[in-house]
C-alpha positions as CSV (number, residue, x, y, z in Angstrom):
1,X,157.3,-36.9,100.8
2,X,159.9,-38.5,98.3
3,X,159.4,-42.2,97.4
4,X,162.2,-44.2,97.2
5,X,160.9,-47.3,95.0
6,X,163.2,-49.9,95.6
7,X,162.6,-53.1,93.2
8,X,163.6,-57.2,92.9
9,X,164.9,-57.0,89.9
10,X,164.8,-61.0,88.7
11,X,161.6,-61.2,90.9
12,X,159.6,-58.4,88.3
13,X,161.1,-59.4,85.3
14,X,160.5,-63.4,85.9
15,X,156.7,-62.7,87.5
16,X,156.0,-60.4,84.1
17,X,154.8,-62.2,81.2
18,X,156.6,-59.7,78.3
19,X,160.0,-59.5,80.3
20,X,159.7,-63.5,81.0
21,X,160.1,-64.3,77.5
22,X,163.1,-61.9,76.6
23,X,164.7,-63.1,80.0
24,X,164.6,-66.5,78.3
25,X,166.2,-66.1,75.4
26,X,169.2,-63.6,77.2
27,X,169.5,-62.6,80.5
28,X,171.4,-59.2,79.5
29,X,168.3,-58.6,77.2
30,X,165.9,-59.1,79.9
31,X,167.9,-56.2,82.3
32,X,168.0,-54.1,79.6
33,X,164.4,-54.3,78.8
34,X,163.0,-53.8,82.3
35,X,165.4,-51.2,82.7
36,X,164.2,-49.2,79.7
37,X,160.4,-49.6,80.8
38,X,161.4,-48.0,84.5
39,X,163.5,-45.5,82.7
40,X,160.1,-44.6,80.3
41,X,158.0,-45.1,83.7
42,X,160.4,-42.1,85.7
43,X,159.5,-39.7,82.7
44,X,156.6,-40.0,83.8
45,X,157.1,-40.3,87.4
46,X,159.7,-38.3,88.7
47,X,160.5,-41.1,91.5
48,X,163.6,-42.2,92.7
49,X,164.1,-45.9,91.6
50,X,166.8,-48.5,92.6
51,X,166.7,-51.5,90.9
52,X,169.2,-54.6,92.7
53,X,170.0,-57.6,90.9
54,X,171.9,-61.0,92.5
55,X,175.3,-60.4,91.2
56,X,175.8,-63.6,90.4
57,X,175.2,-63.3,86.7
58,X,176.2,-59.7,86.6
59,X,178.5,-58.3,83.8
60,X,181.6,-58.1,85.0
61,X,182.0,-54.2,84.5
62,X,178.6,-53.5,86.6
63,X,179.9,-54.6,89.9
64,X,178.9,-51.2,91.7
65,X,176.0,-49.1,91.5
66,X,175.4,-47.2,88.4
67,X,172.9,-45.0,87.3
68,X,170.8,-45.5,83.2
69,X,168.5,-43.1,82.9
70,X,168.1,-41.9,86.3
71,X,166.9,-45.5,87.3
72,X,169.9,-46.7,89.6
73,X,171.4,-50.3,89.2
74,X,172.9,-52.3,92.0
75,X,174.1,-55.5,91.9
76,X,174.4,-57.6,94.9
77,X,178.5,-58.5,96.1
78,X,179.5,-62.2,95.8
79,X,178.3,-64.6,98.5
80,X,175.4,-61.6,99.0
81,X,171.7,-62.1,97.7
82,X,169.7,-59.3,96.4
83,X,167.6,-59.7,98.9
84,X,169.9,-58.9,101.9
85,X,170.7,-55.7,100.0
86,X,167.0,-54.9,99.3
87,X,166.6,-56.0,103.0
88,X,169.0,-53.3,104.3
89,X,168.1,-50.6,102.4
90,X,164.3,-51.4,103.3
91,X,166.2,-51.1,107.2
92,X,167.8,-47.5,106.0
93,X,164.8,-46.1,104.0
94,X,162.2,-47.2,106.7
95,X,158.7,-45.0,105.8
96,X,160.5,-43.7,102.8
97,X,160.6,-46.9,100.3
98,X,158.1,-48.7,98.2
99,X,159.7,-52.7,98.0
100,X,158.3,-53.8,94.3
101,X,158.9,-57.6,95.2
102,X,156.4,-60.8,95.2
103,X,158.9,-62.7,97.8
104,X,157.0,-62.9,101.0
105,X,160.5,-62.8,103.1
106,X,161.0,-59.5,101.5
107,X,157.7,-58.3,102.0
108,X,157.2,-59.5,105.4
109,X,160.5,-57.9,106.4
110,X,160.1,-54.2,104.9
111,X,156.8,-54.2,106.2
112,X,157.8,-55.1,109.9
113,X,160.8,-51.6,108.8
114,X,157.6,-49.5,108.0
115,X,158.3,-49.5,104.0
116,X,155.5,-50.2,101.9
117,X,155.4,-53.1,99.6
118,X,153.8,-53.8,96.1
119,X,153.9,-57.6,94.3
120,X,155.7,-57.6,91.1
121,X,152.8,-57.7,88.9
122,X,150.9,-55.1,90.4
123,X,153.5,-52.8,90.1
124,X,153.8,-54.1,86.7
125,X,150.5,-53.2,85.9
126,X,150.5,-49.5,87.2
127,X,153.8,-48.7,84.9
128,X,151.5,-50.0,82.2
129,X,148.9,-48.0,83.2
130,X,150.8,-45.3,83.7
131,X,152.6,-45.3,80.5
132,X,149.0,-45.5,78.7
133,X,147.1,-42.3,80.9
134,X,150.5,-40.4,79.2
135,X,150.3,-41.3,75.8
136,X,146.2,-40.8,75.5
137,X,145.6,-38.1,77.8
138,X,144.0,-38.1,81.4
139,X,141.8,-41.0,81.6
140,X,140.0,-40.0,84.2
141,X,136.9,-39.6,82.0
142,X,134.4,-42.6,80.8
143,X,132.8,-42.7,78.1
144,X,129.3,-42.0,79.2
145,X,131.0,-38.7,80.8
146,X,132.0,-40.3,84.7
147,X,133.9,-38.1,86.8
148,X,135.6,-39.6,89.9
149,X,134.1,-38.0,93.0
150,X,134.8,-38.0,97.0
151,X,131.3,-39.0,97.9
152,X,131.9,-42.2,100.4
153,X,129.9,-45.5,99.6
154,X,130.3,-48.4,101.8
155,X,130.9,-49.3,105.2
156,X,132.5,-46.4,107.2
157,X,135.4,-49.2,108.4
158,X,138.9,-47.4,108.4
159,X,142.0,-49.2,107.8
160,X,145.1,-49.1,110.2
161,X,147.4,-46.5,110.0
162,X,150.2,-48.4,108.5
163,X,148.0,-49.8,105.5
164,X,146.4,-46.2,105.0
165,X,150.5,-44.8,104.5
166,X,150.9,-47.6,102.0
167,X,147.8,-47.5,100.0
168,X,149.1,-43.3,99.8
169,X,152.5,-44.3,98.5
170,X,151.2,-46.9,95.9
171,X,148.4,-44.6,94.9
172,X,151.1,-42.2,93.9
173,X,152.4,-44.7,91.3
């Protein structure tokens, strides 16, 4: 199954300490930089990812979607938020999306359509990670020679159905 990772775009690059500090200075600058890390991360990944902004502060050129990259960019219509867009397209995608926002009406909401959800700065974190498996190898292996294995420790408790299709779709990040 396809994953459709659909992402808050002010809400990652204002919850991320790098893209914080280029937002800051220029807003344009901050887009462009979070938009050249997920265009890095889908070399990697081979995901589908839609980033929405409020189009409030949008260039005046980018009014509909557009595609840098293979990451696509949507900002929202006037008098819409980008979280009514990233709301309906959580509605359309349903089992299919992964919502990369730390807003808890968003999350709440694509969680009651079936769409898994990841905060900000953990998604942040497993771009990083990802970017640094790619550039030094596997790193699946320790230094004193660990191997990740299947053997089960802990207690035999399973989690719900809904969290288990999640924790698939974010492992595949």
């Amino acid at each position: 199954m396809s994953i459709h990772i659909i992402i808050d775009g002010y809400n990652l690059i204002r919850q991320s300490d790098r893209l914080s500090v280029i937002d800051r200075r220029d807003m344009q600058s901050g887009r462009e930089a979070l938009l050249d890390t997920l265009a890095e991360y889908r070399k990697i990944k081979q995901h589908k990812i839609t980033v929405v902004f409020d189009g409030t502060n949008a260039p005046s050129f980018s009014r509909r979607g557009e595609k840098l990259n293979g990451v696509k960019i949507l900002f929202s219509r006037n008098g819409e938020s980008a979280d009514t867009v990233i709301k309906r397209m959580a509605a359309m995608e349903r089992e299919k999306a992964l919502i990369v926002s730390s807003d808890l009406d968003i999350v709440n909401y694509a969680e009651s359509q079936g769409a898994a959800t990841i905060s900000s700065p953990e998604f942040e974190e497993k771009v990083t990670m990802a970017a640094y498996i790619d550039t030094n190898g596997s790193g699946m292996e320790d230094k004193e020679g660990w191997v990740p294995t299947t053997k089960k420790k802990g207690p035999r408790r399973r989690l719900s159905k809904k969290k288990r299709r999640s924790r698939v779709k974010i492992s595949k990040l």
